[in-house]
C-alpha positions in Angstrom: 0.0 0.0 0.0 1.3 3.3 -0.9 0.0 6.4 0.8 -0.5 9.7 -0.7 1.1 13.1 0.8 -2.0 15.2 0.7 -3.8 14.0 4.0 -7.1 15.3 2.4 -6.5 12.8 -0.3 -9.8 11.0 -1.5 -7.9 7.3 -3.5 -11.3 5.7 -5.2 -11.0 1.6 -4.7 -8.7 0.4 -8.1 -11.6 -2.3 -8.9 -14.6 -4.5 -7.7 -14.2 -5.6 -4.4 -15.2 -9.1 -2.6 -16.4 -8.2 0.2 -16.6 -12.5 1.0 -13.2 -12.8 1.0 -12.1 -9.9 3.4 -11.2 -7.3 0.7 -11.4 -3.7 2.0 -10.7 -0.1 0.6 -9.7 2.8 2.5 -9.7 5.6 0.3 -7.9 7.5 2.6 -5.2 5.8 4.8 -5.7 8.8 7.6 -9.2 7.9 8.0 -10.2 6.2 11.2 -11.0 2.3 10.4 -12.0 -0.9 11.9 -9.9 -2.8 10.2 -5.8 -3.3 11.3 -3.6 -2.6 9.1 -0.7 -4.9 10.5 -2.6 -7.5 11.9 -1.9 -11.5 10.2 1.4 -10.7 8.2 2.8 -13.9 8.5 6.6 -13.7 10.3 9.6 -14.8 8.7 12.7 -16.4 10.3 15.8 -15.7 8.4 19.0 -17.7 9.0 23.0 -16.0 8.5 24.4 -18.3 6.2 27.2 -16.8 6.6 27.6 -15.5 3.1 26.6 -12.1 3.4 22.9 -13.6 2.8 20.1 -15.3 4.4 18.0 -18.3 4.2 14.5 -18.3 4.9 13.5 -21.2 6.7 10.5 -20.1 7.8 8.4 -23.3 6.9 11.3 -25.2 9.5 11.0 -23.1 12.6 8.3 -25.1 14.4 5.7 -22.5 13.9 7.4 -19.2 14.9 5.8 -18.2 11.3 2.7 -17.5 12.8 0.3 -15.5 11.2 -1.2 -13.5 14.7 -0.7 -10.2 15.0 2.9 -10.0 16.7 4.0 -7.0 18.1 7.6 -7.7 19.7 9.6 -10.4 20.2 13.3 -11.1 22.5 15.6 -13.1 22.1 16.8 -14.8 25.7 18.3 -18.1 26.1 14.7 -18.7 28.3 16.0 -22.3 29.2 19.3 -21.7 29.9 21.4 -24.5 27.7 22.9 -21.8 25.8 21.1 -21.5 22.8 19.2 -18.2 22.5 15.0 -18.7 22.3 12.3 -16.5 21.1 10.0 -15.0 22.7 7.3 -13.7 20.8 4.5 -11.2 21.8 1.0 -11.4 19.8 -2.2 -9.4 19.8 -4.4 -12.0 18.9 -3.7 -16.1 18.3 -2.4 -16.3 21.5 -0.8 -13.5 24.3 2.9 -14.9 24.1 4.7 -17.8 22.2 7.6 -18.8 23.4 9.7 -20.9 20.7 12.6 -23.1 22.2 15.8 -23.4 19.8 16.0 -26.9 18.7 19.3 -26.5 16.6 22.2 -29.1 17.0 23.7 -28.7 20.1 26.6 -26.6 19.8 29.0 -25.9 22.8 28.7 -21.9 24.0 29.9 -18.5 26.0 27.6 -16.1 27.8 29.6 -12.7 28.8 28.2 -9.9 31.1 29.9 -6.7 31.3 30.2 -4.3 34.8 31.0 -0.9 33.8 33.6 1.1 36.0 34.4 4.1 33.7 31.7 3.2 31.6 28.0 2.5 32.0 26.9 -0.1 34.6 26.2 -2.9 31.9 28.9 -1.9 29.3 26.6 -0.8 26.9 27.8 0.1 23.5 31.1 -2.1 23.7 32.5 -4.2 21.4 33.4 -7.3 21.9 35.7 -9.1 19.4 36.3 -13.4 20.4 38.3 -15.2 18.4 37.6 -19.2 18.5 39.8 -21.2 16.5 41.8 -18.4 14.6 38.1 -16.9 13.6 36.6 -13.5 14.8 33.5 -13.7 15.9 32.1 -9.7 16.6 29.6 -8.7 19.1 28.3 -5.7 20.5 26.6 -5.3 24.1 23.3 -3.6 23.6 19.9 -4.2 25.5 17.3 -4.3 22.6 14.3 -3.0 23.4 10.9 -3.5 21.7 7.4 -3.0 21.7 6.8 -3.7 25.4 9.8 -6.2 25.8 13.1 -5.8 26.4 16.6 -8.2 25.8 18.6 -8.8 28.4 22.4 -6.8 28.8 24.1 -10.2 27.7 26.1 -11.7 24.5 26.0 -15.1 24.0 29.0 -16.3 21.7 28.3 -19.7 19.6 31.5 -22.0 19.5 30.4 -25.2 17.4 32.6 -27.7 18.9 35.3 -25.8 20.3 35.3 -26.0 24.4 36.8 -22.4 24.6 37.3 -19.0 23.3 41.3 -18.3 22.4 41.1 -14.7 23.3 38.8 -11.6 23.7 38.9 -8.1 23.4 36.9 -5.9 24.7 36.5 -2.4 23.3 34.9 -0.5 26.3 32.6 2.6 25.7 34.8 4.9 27.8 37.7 3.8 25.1 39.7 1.3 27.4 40.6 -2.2 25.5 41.0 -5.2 27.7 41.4 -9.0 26.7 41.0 -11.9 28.2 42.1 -15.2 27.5 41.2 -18.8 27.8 37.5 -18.6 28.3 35.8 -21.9 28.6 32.6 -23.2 27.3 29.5 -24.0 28.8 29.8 -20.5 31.3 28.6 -17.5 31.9 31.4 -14.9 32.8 31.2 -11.6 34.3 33.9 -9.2 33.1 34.3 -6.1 34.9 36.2 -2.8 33.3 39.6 -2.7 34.8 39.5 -6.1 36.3 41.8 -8.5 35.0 40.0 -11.7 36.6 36.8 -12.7 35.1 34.3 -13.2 37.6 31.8 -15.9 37.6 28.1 -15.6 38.3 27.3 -19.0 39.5 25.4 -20.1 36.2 27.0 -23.5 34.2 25.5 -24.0 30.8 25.6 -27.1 29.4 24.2 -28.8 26.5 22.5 -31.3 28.8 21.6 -29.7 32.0 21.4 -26.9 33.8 23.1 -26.6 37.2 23.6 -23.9 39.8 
C-alpha cells in the first residue's frame, strides 16, 4: 500500500471488491478504520548463512511463522542451555509464544559486562572473540521492543570448540581489555579494569542446567 502526501486525499477503490473474501478499501489511509492494518502478516525467520545472505527457513521453525498479530519479540536463552529462544508477543492467536531453539547442540559462552568508567552494563562495547583463529564480533546492547526488552548479555556460539582463544573488549569509555582462555559451557562476568573474570554462579551445558 502506498500512501499519498495530501492527507485530504480521496484514492477511489482500483476495482470491484469481494467483500466474501475480506477485501477492504480505505480511500484514505488517515481515515479512522476498523480494520488493522498490520494485523496477520505472517513472520519470517531468516537464517546467517554466513555469506553475506540469508535463508528463509521459515516453513522449519516449528511454527514461529505465525500469522497473529505480533508485536515484539526477545531473544533470551529462556532455558538456559545456551542457545538463545524466542519470545514472541501477539495481539491476537495467543498473548505470548515462546519458541525453544532446537538446533544441533553446539558448545557456548555467555559474557556480562560491569561498567567502571563506563555504563553499569557496558553498553555500546565491542566485543571481538576469536575461536579457533576466527573473529566472531559482538556488541553489548539491551534491545528494546514493543513492550519487551533483551537482556544486557552476549552469548558467543563456538560449534565444537570447548573455549574462546582470546577476547577483546573495546569498552565505551575507550579502554581495550582482553581476556584469554575462556571456557565453554559458562557464563562470565567481566568487569572494566578487572583482570579476573568473575563468575556468576550459572553452568550451561548442552544437557543440563546446574547452579
Amino acid at each position: 500500500m502506498t500512501q499519498p502526501l495530501n492527507q485530504k486525499a480521496n484514492c477511489p477503490a482500483a476495482g470491484a471488491l469481494d467483500q466474501e473474501l475480506g477485501e477492504f478499501w480505505l480511500e484514505n489511509p488517515w481515515e479512522p478504520t476498523e480494520h488493522n492494518m498490520s494485523a496477520y502478516e505472517r513472520n519470517r525467520v531468516l537464517l546467517n548463512t554466513h555469506d553475506g545472505k540469508f535463508a528463509d527457513i521459515s516453513h522449519a521453525s516449528g511454527g514461529a511463522d505465525l500469522d497473529s498479530d505480533s508485536r515484539a519479540v526477545v531473544a533470551g536463552d529462556f532455558n538456559e542451555d545456551g542457545m538463545p529462544d524466542l519470545l514472541v508477543r501477539n495481539s491476537g492467536g495467543g498473548p505470548l509464544r515462546l519458541f525453544t531453539n532446537k538446533f544441533p547442540r553446539a558448545n557456548s559462552v555467555r559474557i556480562e559486562l560491569r561498567g567502571t568508567k563506563s555504563n553499569a552494563r557496558g553498553i555500546g562495547a565491542r566485543l571481538t572473540a576469536w575461536v579457533d583463529g576466527k573473529p566472531i564480533h559482538r556488541e553489548m546492547q539491551s534491545r528494546n521492543c514493543f513492550r519487551g526488552q533483551e537482556p544486557a548479555l552476549v552469548t558467543f556460539g563456538l560449534q565444537s570448540a570447548d573455549h574462546i582463544d582470546r577476547l577483546v573488549i573495546e569498552w565505551p569509555s575507550g579502554e581495550q581489555q582482553e581476556f584469554k582462555n575462556l571456557a565453554a559451557g559458562n557464563h562470565h562476568l567481566l568487569t572494566e579494569g578487572h583482570a579476573t573474570p568473575g563468575t556468576t554462579g550459572v553452568v550451561i551445558s548442552n544437557r543440563e542446567v546446574s547452579r
